[in-house]
Backbone as CSV, one residue per row, in Angstrom:
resi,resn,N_x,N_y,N_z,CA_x,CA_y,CA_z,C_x,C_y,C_z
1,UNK,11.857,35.751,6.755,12.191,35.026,5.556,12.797,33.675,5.896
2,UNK,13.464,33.861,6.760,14.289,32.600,7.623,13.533,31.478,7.959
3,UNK,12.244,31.660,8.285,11.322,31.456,9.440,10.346,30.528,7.794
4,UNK,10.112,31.112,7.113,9.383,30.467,5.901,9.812,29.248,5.392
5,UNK,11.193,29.798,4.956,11.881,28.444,4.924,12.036,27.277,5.505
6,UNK,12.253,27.652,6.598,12.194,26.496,7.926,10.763,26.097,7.825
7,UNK,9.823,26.599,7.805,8.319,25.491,7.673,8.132,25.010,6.437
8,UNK,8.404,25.518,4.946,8.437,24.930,3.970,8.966,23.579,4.130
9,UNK,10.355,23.700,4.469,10.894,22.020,5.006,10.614,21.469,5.707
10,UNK,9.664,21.732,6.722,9.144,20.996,7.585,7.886,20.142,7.328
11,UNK,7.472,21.197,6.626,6.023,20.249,5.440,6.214,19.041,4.587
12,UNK,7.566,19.233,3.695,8.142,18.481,3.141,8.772,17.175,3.382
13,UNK,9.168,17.463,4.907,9.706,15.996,5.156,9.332,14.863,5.839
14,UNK,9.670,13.640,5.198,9.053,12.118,5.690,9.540,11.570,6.578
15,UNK,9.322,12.116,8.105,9.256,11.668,9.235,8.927,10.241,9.482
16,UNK,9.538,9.797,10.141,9.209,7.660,10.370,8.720,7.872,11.717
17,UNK,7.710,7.226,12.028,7.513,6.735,13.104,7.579,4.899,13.496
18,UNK,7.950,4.713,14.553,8.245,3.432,14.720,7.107,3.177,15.992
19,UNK,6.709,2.203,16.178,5.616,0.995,17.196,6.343,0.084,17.507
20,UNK,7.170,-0.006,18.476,7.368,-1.063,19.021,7.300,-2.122,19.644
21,UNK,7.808,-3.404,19.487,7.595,-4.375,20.317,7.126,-4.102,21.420
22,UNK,5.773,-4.592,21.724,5.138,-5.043,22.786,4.082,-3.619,22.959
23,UNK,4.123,-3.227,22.045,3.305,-1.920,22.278,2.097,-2.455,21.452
24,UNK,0.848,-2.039,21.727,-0.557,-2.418,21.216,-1.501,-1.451,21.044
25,UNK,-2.086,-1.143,19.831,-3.368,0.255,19.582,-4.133,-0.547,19.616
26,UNK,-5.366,0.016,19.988,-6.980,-0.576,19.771,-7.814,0.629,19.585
27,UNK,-7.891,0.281,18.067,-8.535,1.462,17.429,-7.607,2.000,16.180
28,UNK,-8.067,2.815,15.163,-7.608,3.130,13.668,-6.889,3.972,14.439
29,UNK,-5.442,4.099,13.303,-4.481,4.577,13.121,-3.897,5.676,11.966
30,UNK,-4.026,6.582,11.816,-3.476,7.732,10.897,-2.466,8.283,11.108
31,UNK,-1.625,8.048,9.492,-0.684,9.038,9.652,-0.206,9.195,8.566
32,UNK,1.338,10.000,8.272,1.411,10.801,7.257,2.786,10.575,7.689
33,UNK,3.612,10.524,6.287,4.897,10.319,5.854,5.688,8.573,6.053
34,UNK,5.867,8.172,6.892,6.124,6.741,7.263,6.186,6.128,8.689
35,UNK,5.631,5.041,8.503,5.030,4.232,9.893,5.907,2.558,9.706
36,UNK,6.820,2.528,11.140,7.275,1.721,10.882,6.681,0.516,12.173
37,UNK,5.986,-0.888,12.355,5.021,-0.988,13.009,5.755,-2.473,13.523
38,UNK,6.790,-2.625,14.623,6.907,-3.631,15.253,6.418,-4.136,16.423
39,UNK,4.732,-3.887,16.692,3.857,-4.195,17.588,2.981,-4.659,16.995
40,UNK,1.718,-4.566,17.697,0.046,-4.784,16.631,-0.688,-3.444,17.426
41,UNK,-1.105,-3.423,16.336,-2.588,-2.748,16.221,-3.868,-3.499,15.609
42,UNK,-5.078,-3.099,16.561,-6.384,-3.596,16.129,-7.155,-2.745,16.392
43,UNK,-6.970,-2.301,14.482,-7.876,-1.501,13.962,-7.513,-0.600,12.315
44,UNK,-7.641,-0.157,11.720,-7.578,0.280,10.568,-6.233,0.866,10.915
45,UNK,-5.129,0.884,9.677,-4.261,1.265,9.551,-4.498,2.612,8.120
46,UNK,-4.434,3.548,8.575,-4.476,4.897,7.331,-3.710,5.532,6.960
47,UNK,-3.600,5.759,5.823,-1.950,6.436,5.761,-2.994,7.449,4.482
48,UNK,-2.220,8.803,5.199,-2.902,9.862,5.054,-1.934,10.484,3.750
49,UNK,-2.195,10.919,2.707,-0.637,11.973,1.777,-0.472,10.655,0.800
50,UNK,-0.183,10.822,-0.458,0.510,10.280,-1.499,2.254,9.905,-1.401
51,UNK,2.508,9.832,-0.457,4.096,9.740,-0.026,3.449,8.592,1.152
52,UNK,2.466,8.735,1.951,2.679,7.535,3.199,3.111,6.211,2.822
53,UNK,3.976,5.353,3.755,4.660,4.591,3.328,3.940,3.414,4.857
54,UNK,3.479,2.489,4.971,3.534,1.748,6.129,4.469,0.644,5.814
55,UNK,5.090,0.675,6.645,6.032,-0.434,6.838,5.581,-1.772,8.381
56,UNK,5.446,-3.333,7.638,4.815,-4.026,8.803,6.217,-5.016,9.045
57,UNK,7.053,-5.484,9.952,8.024,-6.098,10.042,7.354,-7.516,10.941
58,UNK,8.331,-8.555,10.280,8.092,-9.673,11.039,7.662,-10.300,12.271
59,UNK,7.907,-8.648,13.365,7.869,-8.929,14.583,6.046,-8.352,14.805
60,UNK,5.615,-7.589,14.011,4.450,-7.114,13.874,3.409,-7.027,13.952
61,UNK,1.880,-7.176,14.133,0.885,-7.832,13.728,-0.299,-6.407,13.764
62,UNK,-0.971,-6.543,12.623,-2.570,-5.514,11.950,-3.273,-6.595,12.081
63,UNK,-4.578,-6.524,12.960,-5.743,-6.759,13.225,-6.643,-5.928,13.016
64,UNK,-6.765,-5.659,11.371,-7.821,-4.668,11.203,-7.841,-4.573,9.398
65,UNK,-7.954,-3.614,9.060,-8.264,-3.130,7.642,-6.898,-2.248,7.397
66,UNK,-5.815,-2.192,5.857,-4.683,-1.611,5.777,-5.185,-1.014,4.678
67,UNK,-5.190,0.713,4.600,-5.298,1.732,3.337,-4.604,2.427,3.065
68,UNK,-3.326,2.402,2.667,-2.290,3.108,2.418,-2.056,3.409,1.117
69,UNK,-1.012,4.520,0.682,-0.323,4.735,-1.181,0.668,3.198,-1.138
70,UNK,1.725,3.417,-0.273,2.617,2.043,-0.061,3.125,1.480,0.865
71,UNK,3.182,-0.297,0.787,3.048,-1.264,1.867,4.259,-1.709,1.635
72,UNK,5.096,-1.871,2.832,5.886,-3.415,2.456,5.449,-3.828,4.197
73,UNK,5.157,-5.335,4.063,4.539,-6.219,4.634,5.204,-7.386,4.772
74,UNK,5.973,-7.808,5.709,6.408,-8.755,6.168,6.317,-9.858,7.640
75,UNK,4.954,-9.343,7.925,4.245,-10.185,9.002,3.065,-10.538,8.970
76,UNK,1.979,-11.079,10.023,0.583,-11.416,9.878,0.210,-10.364,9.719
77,UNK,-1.441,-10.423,8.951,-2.358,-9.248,8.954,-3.379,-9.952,8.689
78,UNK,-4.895,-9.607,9.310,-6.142,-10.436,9.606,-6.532,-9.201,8.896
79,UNK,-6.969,-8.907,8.010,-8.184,-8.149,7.438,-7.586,-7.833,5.847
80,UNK,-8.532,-6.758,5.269,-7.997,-5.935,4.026,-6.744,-5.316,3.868
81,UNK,-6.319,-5.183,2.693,-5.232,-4.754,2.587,-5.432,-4.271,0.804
82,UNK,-5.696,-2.222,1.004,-5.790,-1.625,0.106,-4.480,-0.965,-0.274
83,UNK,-3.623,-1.312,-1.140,-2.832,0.246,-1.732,-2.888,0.386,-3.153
84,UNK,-2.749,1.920,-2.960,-2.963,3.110,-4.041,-1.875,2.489,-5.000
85,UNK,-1.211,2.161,-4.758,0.068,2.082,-5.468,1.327,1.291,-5.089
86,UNK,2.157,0.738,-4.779,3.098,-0.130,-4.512,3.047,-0.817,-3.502
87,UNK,2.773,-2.317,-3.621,2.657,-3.311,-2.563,3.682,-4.151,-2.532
88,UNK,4.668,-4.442,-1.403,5.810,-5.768,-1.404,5.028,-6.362,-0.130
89,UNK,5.342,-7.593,-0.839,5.082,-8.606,0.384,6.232,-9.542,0.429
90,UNK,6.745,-9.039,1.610,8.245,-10.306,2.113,7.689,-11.327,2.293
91,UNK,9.171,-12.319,2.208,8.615,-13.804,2.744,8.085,-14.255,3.981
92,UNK,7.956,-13.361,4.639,7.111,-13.733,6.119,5.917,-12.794,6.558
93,UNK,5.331,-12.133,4.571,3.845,-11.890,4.965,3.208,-13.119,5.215
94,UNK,1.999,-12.418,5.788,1.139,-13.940,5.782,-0.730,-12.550,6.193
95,UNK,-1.090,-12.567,4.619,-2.261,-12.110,5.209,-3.805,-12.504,4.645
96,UNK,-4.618,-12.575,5.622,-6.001,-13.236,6.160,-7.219,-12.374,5.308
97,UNK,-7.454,-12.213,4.145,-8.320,-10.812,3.955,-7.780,-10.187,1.875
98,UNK,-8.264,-9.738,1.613,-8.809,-9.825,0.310,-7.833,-8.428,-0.284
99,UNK,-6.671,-8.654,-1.030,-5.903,-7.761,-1.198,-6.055,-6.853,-2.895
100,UNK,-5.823,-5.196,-2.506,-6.054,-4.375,-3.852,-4.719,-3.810,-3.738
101,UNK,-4.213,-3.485,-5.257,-3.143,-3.000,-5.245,-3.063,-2.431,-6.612
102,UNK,-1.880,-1.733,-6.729,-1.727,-0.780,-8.551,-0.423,-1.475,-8.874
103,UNK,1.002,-1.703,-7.897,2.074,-2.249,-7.974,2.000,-3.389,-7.521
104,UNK,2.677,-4.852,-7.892,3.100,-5.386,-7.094,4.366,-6.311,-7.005
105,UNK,4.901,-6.321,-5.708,6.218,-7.175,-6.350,6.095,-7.979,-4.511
106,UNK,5.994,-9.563,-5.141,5.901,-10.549,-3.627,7.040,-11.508,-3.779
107,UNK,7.426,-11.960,-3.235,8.561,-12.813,-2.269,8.641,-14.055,-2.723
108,UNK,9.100,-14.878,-2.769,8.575,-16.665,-2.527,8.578,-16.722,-1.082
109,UNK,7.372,-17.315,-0.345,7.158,-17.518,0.924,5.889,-17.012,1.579
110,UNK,5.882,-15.838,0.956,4.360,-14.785,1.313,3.259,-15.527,0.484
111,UNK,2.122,-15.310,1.813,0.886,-16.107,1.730,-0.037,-15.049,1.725
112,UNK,-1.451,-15.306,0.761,-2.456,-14.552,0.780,-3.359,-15.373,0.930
113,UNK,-4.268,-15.534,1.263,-5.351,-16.271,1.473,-7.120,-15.354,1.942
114,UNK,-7.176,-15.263,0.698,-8.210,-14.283,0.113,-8.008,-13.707,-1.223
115,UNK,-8.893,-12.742,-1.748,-8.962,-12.393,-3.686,-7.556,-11.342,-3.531
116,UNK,-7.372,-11.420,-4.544,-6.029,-10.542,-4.809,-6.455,-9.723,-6.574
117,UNK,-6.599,-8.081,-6.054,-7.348,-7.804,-7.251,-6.358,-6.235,-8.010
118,UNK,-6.235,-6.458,-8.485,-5.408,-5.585,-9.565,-6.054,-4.222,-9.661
119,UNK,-5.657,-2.828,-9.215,-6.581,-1.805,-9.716,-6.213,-1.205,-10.887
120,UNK,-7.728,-1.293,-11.510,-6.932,-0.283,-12.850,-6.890,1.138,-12.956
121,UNK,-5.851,1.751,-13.354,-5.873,3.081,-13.604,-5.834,3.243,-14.456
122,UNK,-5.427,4.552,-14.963,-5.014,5.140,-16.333,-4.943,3.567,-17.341
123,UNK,-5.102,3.743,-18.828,-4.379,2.828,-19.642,-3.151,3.215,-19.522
124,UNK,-2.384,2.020,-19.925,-0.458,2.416,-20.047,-0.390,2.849,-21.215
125,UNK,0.774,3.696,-21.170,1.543,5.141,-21.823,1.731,3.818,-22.946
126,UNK,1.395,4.653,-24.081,1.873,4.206,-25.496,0.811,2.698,-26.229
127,UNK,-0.169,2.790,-24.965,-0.995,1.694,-25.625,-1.896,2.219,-27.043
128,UNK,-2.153,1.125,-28.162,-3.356,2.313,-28.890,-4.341,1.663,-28.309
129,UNK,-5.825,2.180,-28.999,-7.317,2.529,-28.486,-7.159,1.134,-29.585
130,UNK,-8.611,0.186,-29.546,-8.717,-0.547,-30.929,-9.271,0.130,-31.534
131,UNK,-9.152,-0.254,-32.774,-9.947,0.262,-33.990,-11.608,-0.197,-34.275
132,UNK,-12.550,1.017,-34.200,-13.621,0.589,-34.256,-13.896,0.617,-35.605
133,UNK,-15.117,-0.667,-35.946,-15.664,-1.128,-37.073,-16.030,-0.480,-37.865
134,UNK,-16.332,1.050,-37.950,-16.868,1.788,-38.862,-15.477,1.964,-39.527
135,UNK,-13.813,1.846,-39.046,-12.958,2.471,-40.037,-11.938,1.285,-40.454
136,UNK,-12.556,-0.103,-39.964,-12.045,-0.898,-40.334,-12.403,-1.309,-42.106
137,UNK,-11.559,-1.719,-42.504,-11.507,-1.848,-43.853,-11.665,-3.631,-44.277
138,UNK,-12.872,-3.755,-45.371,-12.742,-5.530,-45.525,-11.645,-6.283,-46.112
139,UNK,-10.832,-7.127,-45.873,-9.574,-7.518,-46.318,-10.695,-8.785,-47.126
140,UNK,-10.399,-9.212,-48.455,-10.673,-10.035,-48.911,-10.059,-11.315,-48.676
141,UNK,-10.855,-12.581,-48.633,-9.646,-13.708,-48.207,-8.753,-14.076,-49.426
């Protein structure tokens, strides 16, 4: 019973991993819970689970394609940059490549240079539908 518990929480929790300075991938990257990335990598950055979090710091650099739920981004990045859901870009993003997002909240200072495209989801809570023409009524002038 002891033993259940202990892996239940182990499933549950958002482990960070950190990349450090001077360290370099070549080739895509997956992972799950949070990635904190003060090196480069070149190659797709994946963030696996509705909780992944990539974190890119100033000292940083992605040479590749970024698909994560949520970004905060505060260094170069040469390619795409997809999230599901909450994007920050600090004042010392700076990225090369055509950005999608559901949230966003950017800096004064952060540069995009490429399309920057809004995803839509759901309509928002409490919007109405319009009214179609068959139940619209003629208002006389």
């Amino acid at each position: 019973m002891l033993s259940r518990k202990r892996n239940e929480r182990a499933s549950t929790s958002h482990d960070t991993s950190l990349i450090a300075r001077g360290t370099v991938i070549h080739g895509d990257l997956r992972f799950s819970g949070a990635l904190h990335l003060d090196g480069r990598i070149e190659g797709a950055v994946l963030g696996e689970g509705p909780d992944a979090v990539f974190t890119l710091s100033e000292h940083g650099h992605v040479q590749g394609e970024i698909r994560v739920p949520h970004a905060i981004i505060n260094g170069p990045v040469q390619g795409n940059v997809q999230v599901s859901e909450r994007l920050e870009l600090a004042p010392q993003a700076r990225i090369v490549g055509d950005v999608s997002y559901s949230t966003l909240e950017m800096s004064a200072g952060a540069q995009v240079n490429g399309r920057m495209a809004h995803q839509t989801g759901e309509p928002v809570r409490g919007e109405l539908p319009a009214p179609s023409l068959n139940e619209a009524e003629a208002v006389p002038a």
